[in-house]
C-alpha positions in Angstrom: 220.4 -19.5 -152.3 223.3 -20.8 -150.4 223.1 -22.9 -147.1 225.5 -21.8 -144.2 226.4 -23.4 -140.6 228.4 -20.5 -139.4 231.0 -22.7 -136.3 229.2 -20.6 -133.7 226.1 -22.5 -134.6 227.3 -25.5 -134.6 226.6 -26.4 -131.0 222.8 -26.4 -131.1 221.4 -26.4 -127.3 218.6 -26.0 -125.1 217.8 -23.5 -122.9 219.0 -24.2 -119.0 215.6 -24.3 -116.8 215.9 -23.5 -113.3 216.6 -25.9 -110.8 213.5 -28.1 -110.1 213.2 -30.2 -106.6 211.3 -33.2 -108.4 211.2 -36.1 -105.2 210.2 -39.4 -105.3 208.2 -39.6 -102.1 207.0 -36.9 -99.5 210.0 -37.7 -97.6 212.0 -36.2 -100.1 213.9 -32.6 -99.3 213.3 -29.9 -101.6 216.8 -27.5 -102.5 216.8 -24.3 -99.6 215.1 -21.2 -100.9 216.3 -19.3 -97.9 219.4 -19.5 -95.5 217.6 -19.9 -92.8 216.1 -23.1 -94.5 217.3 -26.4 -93.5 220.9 -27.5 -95.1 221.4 -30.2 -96.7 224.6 -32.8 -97.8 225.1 -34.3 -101.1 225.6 -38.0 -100.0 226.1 -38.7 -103.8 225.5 -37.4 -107.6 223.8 -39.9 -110.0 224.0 -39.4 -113.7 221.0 -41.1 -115.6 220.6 -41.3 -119.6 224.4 -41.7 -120.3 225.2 -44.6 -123.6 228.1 -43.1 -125.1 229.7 -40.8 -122.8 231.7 -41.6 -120.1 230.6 -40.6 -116.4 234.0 -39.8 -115.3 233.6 -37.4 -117.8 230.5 -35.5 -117.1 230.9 -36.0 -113.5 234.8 -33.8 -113.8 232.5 -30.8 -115.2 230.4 -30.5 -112.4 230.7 -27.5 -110.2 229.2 -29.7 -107.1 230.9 -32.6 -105.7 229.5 -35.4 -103.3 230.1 -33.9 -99.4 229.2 -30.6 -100.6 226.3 -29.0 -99.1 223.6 -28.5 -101.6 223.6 -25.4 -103.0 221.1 -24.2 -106.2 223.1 -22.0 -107.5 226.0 -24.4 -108.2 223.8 -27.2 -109.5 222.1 -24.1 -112.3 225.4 -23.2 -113.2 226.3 -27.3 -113.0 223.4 -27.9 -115.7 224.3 -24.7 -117.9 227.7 -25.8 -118.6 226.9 -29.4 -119.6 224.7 -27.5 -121.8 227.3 -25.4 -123.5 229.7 -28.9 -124.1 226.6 -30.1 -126.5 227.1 -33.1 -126.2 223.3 -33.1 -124.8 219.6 -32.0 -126.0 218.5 -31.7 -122.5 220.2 -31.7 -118.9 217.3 -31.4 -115.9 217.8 -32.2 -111.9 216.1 -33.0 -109.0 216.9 -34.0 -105.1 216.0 -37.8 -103.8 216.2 -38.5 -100.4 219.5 -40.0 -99.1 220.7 -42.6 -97.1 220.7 -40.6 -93.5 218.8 -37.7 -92.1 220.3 -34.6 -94.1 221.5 -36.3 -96.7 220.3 -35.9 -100.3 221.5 -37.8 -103.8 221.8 -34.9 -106.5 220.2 -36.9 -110.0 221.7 -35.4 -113.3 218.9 -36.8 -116.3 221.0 -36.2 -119.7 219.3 -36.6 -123.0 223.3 -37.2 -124.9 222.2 -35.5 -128.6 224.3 -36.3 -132.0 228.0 -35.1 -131.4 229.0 -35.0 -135.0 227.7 -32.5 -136.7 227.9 -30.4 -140.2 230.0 -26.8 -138.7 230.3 -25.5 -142.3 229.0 -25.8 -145.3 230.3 -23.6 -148.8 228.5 -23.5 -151.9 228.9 -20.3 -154.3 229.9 -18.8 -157.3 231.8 -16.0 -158.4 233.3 -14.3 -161.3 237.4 -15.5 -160.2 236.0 -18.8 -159.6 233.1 -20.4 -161.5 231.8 -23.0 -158.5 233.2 -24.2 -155.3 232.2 -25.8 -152.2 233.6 -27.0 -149.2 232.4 -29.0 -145.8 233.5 -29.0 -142.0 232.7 -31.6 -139.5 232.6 -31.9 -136.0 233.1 -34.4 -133.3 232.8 -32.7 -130.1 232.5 -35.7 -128.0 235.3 -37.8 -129.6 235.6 -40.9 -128.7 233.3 -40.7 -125.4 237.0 -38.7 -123.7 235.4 -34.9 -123.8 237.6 -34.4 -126.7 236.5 -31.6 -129.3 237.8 -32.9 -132.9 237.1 -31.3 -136.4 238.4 -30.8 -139.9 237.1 -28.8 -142.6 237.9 -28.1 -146.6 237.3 -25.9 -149.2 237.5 -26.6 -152.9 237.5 -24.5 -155.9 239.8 -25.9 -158.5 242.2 -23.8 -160.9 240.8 -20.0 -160.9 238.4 -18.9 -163.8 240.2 -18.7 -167.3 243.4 -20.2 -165.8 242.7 -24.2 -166.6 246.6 -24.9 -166.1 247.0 -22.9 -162.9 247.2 -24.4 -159.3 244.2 -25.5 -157.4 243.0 -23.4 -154.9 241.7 -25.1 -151.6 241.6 -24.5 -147.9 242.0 -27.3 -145.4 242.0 -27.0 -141.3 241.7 -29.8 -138.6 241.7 -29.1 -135.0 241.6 -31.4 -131.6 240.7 -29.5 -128.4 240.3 -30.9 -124.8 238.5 -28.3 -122.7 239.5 -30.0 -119.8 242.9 -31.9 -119.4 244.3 -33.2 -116.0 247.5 -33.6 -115.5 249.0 -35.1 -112.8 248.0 -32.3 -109.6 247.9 -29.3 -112.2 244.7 -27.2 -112.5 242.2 -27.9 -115.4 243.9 -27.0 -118.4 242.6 -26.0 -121.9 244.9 -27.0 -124.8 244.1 -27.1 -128.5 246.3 -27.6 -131.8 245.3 -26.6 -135.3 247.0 -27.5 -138.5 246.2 -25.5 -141.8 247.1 -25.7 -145.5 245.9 -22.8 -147.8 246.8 -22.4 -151.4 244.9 -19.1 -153.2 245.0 -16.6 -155.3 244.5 -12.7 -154.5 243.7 -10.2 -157.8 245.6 -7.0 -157.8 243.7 -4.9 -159.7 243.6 -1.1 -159.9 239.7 -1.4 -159.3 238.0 -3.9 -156.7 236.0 -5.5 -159.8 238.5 -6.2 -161.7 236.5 -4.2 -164.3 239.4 -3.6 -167.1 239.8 -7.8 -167.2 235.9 -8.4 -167.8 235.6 -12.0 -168.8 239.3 -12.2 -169.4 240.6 -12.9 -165.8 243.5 -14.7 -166.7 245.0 -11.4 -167.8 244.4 -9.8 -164.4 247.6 -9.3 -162.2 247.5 -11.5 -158.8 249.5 -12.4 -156.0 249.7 -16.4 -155.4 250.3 -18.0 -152.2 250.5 -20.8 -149.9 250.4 -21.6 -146.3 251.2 -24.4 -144.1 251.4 -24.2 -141.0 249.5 -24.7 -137.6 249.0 -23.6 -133.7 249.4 -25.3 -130.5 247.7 -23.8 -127.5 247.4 -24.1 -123.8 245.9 -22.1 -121.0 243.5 -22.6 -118.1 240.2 -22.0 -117.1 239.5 -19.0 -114.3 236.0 -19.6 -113.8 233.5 -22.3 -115.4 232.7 -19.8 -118.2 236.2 -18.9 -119.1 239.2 -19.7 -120.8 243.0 -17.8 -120.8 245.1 -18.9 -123.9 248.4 -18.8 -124.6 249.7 -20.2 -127.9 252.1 -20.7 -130.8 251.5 -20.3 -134.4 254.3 -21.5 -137.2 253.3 -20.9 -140.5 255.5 -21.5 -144.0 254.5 -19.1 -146.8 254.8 -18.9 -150.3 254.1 -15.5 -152.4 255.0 -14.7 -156.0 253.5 -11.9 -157.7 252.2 -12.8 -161.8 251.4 -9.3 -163.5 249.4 -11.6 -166.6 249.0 -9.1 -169.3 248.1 -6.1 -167.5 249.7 -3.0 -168.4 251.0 -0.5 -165.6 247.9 1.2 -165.5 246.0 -1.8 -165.2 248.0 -3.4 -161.7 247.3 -2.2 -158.2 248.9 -3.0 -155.1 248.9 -6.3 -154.0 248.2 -7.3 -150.6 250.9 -7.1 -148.3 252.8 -10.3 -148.3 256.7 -10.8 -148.5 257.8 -12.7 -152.3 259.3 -15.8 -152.2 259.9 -18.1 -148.9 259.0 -16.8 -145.7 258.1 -17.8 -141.8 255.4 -16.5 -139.7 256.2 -17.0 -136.4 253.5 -15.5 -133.6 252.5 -15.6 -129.8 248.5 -15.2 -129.3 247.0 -14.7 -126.1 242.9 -15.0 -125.9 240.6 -14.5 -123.1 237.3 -15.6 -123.1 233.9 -15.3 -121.2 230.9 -17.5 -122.5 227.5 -17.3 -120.2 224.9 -17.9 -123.1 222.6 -20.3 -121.9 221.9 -21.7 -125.4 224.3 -21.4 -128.7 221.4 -21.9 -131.0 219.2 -19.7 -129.7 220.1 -18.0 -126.2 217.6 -16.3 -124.0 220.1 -14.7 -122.1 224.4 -14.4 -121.3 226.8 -12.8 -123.4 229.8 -13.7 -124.8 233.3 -11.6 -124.9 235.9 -12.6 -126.1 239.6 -10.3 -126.4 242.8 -11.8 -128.6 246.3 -9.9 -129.4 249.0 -11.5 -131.4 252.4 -10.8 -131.9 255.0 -11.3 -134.3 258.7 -10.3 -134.4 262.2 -11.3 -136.4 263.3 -11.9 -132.5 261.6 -15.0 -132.1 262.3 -16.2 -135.5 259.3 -14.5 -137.7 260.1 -12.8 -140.9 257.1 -9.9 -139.9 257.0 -7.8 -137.4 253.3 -6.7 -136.6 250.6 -6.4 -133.3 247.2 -7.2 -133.8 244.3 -6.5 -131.1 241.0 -7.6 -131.7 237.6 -7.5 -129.3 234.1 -9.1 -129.4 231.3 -9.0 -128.0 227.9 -9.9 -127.5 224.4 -10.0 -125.2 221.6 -12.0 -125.4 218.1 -10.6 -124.2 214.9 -12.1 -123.3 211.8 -10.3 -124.6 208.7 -11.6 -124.3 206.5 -14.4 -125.8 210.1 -16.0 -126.3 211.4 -13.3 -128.5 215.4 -12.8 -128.4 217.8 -9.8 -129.1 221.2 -10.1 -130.1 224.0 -7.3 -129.9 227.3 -7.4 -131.5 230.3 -5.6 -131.7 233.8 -5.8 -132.6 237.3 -3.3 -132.8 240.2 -4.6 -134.3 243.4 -2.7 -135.3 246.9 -4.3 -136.7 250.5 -2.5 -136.3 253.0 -3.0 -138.4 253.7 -5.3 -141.6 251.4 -7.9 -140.8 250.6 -10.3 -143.7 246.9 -9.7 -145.8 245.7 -12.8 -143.6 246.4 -10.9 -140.8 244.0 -8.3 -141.4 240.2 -7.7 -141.8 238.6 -8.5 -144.6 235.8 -6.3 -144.3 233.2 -8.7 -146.0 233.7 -11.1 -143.1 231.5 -9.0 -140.8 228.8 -7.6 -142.6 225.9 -9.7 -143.7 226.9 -8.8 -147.5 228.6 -6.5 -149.2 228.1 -3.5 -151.9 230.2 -4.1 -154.5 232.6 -7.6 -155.9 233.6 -8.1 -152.0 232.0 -11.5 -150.5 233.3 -12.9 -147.7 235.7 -15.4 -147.5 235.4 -19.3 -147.2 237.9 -20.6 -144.5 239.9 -17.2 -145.0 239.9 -18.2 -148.7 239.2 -15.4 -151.1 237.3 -16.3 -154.3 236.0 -12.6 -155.0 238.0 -10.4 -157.3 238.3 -7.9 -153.7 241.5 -8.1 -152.4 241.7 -5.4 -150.0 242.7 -6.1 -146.4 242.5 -3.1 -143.5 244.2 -2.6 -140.3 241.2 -0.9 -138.8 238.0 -2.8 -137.6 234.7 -1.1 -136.4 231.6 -3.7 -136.4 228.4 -3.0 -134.3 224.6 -4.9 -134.9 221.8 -6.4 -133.3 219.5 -9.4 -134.5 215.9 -9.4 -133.8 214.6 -13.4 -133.3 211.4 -14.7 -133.4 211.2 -18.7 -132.7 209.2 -20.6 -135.3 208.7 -24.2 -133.8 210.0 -26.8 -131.3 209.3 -30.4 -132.5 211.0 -34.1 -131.8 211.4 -34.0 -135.7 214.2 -33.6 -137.8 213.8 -30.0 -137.6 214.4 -29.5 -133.8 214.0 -26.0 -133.9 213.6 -22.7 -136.2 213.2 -19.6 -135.6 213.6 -16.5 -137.5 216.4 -14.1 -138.0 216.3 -10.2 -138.5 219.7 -8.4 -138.4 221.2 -5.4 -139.6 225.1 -4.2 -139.0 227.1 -1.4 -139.7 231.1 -2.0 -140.6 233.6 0.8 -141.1 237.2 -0.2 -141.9 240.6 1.6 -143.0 244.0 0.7 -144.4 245.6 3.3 -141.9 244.9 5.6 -139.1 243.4 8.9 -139.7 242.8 7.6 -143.8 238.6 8.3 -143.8 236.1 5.6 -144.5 236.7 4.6 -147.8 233.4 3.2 -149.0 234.9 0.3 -151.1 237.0 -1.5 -148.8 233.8 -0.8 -146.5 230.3 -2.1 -146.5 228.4 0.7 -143.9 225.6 -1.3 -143.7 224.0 -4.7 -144.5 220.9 -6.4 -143.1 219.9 -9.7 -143.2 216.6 -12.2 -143.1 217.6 -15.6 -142.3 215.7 -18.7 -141.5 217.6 -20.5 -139.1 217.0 -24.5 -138.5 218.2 -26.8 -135.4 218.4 -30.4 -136.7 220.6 -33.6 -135.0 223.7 -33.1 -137.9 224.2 -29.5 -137.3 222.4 -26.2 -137.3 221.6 -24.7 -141.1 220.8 -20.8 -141.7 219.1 -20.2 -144.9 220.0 -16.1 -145.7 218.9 -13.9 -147.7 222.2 -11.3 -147.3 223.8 -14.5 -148.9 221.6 -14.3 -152.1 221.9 -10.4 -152.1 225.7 -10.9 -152.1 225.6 -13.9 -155.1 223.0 -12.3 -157.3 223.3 -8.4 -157.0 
């Protein structure tokens, strides 16, 4: 049974409590609950429990400066997004009196948790490639600056039956500020992202590569290589969202080895120009992020909408669109019981590279048939069918095991099922094997200080069946 820390998880946080007045003496002011209650000013903000992090850095991601008036709203929505940075287990507030009549001192207490953590972890086998294995890490408090820095790898050697053949291996690395000043500008978001990808994608007439049975090195494939990257930059529009702009720059290699197939025996390839070419592509991402825990929210949503485009006028040798939307709401139910709904719609235009498209085995919880999905959008599966149509929609069912001090913070248990329909083209019909219509899932999911680990049972379904 394979182990996964899916990046979405990797942030494991606690759930924001509302605003408590907690004073030190009777004398203390409690926050308004009315406007017609007395107002008060924020003669200064005191940040307690901080050992590695800097205070200039918390203190820049408050939404409630000293000579404000107090205002409960601001400090909830204050705590929530310290939260969300997880950089810390626990954020709580209270009031203490101030220096003059009117004037309060807003105390942050901050429990600062482990900021580098285990975002992925890859362990599997398949029929193309006997074992492989990969990890990610994940600083996202580097250096005490508010700096987000991570690098992952995936490693699988040469494919099956092919001892003399290239390596296959996926490596990514990433630094992100979520907040950068410059000069008088606004808050700015900026990110860069550097990739190397080497693989190996059968063309086979059937997804299972059926005709090559335990003679793989026979089976047609395309081989490739990537090297590129992505520089980003946007700005924030509210405390909960980000608007991108960036940049990719990608070098690719594709050559197409038939082996000893015969002409019955090769399909089509996925799409991908022979020889040298240059990717060259402008992305632009909007995102909205109110969950009030990553690890296991009680309430929030998430959407998030990307398009990219690529064109031989800016330099690229493809011309293609691609739109993709996500989304996703978190319920409460009661005696702490969650509900999660997901969707997704995604549709490319034009000659877009394979990587380009959806793999439909990325978004189900496993697949019928050879399809798995991929391991830092590396393919080790003997699938190699990539759609321009995306429909995903789903909903999880949680029910929280334990809260403890312990290494195992937190678990709770997961109960999913999803429905994904994908096509090649427009108007083409569900084709139910580049589809999987439904998949389901029972996953134990743990909270611990190096990362957060999901235990699934879709993953042995997809490994063993």
């Amino acid at each position: 049974m394979r182990l996964t820390l899916p990046a979405a998880l990797s942030l494991a946080l606690l759930t924001a409590l509302p605003v408590a007045a907690r004073p030190q003496d009777a004398a203390a002011p409690s926050v308004p609950a009315t406007e017609a209650a007395p107002r008060y000013l924020v003669e200064r903000i005191d940040l307690e429990g901080l050992e590695e992090t800097r205070a200039s850095e918390v203190r820049r991601r408050l939404l409630i400066r000293p000579g404000e008036l107090l205002d409960e709203g601001r400090v909830l929505l204050s705590r929530l997004r310290l939260l969300q940075l997880g950089w810390f287990s626990r954020v709580e507030s209270r009031v203490e009196r101030g220096s003059a009549r009117g004037q309060v001192v807003l105390v942050f207490q901050l429990v600062e948790r482990n900021t580098l953590v285990v975002s992925d972890l890859f362990l599997g086998s398949t029929p193309a490639q006997r074992l492989y294995g990969g990890l990610g890490l994940t600083e996202q408090n580097f250096l005490g600056m508010g700096l987000g820095l991570s690098g992952a790898a995936v490693y699988g050697g040469a494919p099956a039956e092919l001892p003399g053949a290239p390596h296959r291996f996926s490596a990514r690395a990433s630094l992100y500020d979520a907040d950068l000043e410059l000069g008088g500008l606004p808050t700015l978001v900026a990110g860069v992202t550097g990739l190397w990808i080497r693989g190996d994608e059968l063309s086979c007439t059937d997804p299972g590569c059926d005709a090559f049975d335990g003679h793989l090195e026979r089976a047609p494939r395309l081989r490739y290589e990537r090297l590129g990257g992505e520089v980003s930059l946007g700005i924030r529009p509210g405390p909960f969202e980000r608007l991108l702009g960036g940049l990719r720059l990608e070098r690719v290699d594709g050559s197409f080895l038939p082996g000893a197939a015969g002409p019955a025996q090769v399909g089509t390839p996925p799409a991908l120009r022979l020889g040298g070419s240059a990717l060259v592509a402008f992305t632009g991402t909007y995102e909205r992020d109110t969950r009030d825990d990553l690890f296991f929210p009680a309430g929030g949503g998430r959407f998030a909408a990307q398009v990219t485009f690529s064109s031989p006028a800016v330099g690229s040798d493809y011309e293609y669109s691609r739109w993709l939307l996500q989304l996703e709401k978190d319920l409460s139910l009661p005696r702490g019981h969650g509900l999660r709904l997901v969707a997704a719609a995604g549709a490319v235009q034009g000659d877009a590279p394979f990587f380009e498209r959806f793999y439909a085995a990325d978004w189900a919880y496993f697949s019928v048939g050879p399809a798995l999905g991929r391991a830092l959008e590396l393919n080790f599966s003997t699938d190699s069918r990539y759609d321009a149509l995306l429909a995903m929609g789903g909903a999880e069912y949680a029910v929280p095991l334990w809260r403890s001090e312990g290494i195992f913070r937190r678990g709770y248990l997961a109960l999913g099922a999803r429905a994904v329909w994908s096509a090649a083209r427009s108007r083409a019909g569900r084709d139910p094997l580049s589809s999987t219509p439904l998949s389901a899932d029972a996953a134990l999911r743990l909270d611990t200080p190096v990362g957060s680990f999901n235990v699934s049972l879709a993953y042995a379904l997809d490994n063993f069946l």
